[in-house]
N, C-alpha and C positions, 0 to 999 in steps of 0.2 A: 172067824177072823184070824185066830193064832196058827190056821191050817195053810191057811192065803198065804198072810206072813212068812211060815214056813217055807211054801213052795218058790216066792218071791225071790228069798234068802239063796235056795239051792238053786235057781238058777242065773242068779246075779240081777234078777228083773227089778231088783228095789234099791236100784243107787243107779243111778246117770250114766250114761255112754249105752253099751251094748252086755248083752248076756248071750248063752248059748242054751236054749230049750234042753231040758236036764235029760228028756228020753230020747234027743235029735242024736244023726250020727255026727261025728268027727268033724266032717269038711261041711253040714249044715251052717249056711251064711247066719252069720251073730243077728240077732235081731233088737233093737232098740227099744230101751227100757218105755213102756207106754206113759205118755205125757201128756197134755191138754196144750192145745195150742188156741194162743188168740189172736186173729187177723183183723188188723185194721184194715180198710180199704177207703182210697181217696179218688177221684176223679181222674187225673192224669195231667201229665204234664210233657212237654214236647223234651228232646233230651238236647235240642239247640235252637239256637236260634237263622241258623240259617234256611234256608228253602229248602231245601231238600230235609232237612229232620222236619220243618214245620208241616212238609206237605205229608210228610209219612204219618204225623201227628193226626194231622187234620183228617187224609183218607182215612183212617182204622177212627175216629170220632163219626166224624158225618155219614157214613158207610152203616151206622149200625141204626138196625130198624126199629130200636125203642126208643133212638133220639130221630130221626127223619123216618116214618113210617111209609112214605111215599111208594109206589112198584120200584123196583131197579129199574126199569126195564125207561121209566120215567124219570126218576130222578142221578143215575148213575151219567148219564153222556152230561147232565149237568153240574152235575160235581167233577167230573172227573176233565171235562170238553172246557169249561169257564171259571169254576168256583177253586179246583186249585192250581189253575194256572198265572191268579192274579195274589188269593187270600193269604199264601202263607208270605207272600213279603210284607203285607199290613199285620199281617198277625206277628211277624216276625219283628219288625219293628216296634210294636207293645208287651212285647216282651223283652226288647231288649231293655226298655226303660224304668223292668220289675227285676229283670235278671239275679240273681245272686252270683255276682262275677268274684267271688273268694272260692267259691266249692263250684262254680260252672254245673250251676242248675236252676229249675224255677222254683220260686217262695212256695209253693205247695210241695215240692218233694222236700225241702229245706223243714218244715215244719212238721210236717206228718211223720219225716223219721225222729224228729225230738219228741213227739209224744209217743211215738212208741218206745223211743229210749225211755224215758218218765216212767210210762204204767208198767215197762217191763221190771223196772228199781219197784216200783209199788208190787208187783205180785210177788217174784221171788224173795221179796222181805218177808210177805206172806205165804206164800205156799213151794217156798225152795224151789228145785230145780223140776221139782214136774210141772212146769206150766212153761210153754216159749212164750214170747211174744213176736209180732214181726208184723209187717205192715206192704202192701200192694197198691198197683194203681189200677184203675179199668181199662185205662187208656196206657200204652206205654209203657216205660219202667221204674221201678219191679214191678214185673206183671205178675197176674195174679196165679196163673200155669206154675210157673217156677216159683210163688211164696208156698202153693199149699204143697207140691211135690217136695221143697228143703224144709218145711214143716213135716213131713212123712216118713222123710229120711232120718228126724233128728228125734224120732220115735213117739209122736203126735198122732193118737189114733182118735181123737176127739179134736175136733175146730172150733172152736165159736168163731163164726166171719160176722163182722161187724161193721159195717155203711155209716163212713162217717156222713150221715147226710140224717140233721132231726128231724125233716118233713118229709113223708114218702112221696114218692115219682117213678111212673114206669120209667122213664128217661135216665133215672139217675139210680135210686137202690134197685130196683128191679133189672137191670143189664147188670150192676155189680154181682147180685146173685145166679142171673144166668150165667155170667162169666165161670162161677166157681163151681156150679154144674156142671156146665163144660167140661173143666177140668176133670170131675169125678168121671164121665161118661169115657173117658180117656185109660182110668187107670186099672187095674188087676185087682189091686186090694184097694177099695175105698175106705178111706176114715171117715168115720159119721161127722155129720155138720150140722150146726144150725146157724140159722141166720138168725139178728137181733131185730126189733119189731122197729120203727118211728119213736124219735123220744122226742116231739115237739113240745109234750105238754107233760113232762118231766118237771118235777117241781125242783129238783137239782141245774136243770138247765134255765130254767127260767130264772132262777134264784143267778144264775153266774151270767146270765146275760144282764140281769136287772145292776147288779153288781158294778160291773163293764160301764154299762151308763151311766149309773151313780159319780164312778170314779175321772170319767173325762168329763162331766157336768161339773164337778165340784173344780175343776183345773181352770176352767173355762172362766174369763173376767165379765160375759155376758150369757147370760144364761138364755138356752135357744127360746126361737117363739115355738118351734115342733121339732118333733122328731119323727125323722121317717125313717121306716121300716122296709128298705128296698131287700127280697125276693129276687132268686133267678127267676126268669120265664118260664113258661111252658104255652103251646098253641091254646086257644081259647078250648076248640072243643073236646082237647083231653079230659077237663071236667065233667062236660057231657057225658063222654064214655064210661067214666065215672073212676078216673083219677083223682082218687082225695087232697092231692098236693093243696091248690086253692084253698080249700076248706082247713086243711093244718094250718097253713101261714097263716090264715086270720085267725085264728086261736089261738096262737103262737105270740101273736102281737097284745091280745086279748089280754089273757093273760100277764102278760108282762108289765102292762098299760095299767093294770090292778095292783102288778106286785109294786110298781114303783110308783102307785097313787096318784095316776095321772089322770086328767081330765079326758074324756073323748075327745075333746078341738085341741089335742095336744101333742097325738100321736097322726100319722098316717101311712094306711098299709098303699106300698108299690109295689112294682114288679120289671125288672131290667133284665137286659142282654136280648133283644128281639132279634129273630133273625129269621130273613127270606119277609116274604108278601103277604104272608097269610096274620090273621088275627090271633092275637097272644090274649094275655089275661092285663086285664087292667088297673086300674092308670099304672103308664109308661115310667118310669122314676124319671127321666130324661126330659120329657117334655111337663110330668107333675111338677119337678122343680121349680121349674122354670114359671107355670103358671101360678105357683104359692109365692114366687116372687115379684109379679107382676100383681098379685093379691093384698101387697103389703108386706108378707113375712119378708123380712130383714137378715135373720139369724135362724139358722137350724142347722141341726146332727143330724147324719144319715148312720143308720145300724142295720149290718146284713147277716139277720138271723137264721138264714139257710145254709149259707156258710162254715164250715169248722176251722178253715185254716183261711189267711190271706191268701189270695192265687191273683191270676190277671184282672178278673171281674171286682175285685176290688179295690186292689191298688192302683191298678191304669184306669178301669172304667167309670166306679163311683168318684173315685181321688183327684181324679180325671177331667171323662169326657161331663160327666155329673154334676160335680165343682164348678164345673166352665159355665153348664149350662146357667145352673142358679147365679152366679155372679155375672154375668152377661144380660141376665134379664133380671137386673136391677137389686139382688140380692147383695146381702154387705160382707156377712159371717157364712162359712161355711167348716162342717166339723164333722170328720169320720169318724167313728168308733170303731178300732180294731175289734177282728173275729178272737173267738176264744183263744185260738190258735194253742201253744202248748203252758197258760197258765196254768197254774194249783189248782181253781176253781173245775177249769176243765178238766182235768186228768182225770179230780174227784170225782167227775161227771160218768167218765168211762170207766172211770173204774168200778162205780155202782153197780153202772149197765153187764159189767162182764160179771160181778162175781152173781150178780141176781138172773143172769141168761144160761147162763154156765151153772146150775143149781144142780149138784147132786153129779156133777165131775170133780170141780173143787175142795 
């Protein structure tokens, strides 16, 4: 160790910015002190609202074959002939109605950069200047190409890339990870990487989702008849194929349904944002509502624990088209529970995940 230390020292490699290799010659480019970098990754977000950023959004989303698996050859004259010649003004228009018109951006870049402001105050309190932190989307910007190449630069030969997403999906952590593959497949010196596993049934997460409910239940002058656990979609037989996503959320809820001592007739798992013709995973949260209010329930809270951050699927579509539906069909109360997005509880959340994945860099 005092040898390391030593060599550290002579070549400036053990304090921040750059050093010069102590046997390189003279005009040898500096090279940056080695560092641990940690990468958030989020979903993505369109950089406007109007049709032309929407549609550029939408092609680089629906274009990739772990969210629409279909041939090109099949489903590109449809996407590209009818699906964005109509979608990005509807799309465009639900977003305007989540917009964050102060910083001219969407609630998911809004968010995602405060929790990596957050956990980056929580590591370098903890582990100084050898660790970055910095944050990506899959879709969009900051893309993922340019966080891990300005992580490279800023002398990060170690990554933990981290999917904020707690249930896995080829659709959603697995293209995040392909993405940053990619990126390695691209460069001269690769930095090692690891990616972080699913933390559905994380006793941290559970605990801060439990929390969350706790705290808008206690607010509330009627306490709901249910609570539903609306889930993004995925096609029915990604299950089949044997995508675990399904099987997490319901554990997911399980769990939670325990931590906060709730009866079974008192939670209910769903599943939203369906999209195209084919069979998704069920009940619809859209049309469940709707039929729990036609059942009697009165009053209920919707929690979407797939989620990390607010984005459109929550704020326009639960808040929303969701809201509309149960109150339309005869419901009285309706109550969203925000996602973790950048509370305490959360960050504690992430911050676990990196220093226990990151084990033996830190």
């Amino acid at each position: 160790m005092e040898r390391e230390t030593a060599m550290l020292e002579r070549t400036g490699m053990d304090h921040p910015g750059r050093g010069r290799l102590e046997h390189a010659p003279a005009d040898h480019p500096a090279i940056a002190s080695a560092k641990v970098g940690v990468l958030l990754v989020n979903l993505g977000t369109p950089g406007g609202t109007d049709y032309w950023s929407m549609r550029r959004y939408l092609a680089e989303f629906l274009s990739d074959r772990r969210v629409i698996d279909y041939p090109p050859w099949r489903w590109q004259p449809i996407l590209q002939l009818i699906i964005l010649t109509k979608r990005p003004f509807t799309s465009g228009a639900n977003y305007r109605r989540v917009w964050n018109e102060a910083l001219d951006e969407g609630p998911l870049l809004t968010t995602t950069r405060s929790q990596a402001d957050k956990l980056r105050q929580r590591l370098e309190a903890k582990h100084g200047a050898r660790v970055v932190v910095d944050f990506c989307m899959r879709y969009g910007n900051p893309s993922t190409d340019a966080a891990i190449r300005r992580l490279q630069a800023r002398g990060c030969d170690r990554i933990l890339f981290l999917p904020l997403y707690p249930q896995y999906s080829g659709a959603a952590t697995a293209t995040a990870n392909d993405h940053a593959f990619r990126t390695l497949m691209k460069m001269k010196w690769q930095p090692a990487i690891r990616t972080t596993p699913a933390y559905y049934d994380h006793p941290a997460y559970i605990a801060a989702l439990a929390a969350s409910v706790t705290r808008v239940y206690g607010d509330l002058e009627r306490r709901p008849d249910l609570l539903v656990t609306s889930y993004h979609g995925v096609p029915q037989r990604y299950l089949t194929e044997g995508d675990p996503y399904h099987c997490q959320c319901q554990k997911t809820s399980r769990l939670l349904r325990e931590k906060l001592g709730f009866s079974p007739g008192e939670m209910v798992v769903t599943f939203q944002s369906r999209f195209g013709p084919e069979e998704w995973l069920q009940p619809y949260t859209v049309e469940e509502v709707a039929r729990l209010a036609r059942g009697g329930a009165r009053c209920i809270a919707v929690l979407a624990p797939a989620f990390s951050s607010d984005c459109l699927e929550t704020l326009e579509e639960i808040d929303g088209e969701i809201r509309d539906s149960f109150l339309e069909a005869g419901g009285e109360e309706f109550s969203y529970i925000p996602c973790l997005n950048d509370s305490a509880a959360h960050i504690d959340l992430i911050e676990t995940i990196v220093e226990t994945e990151a084990a033996g860099w830190l």
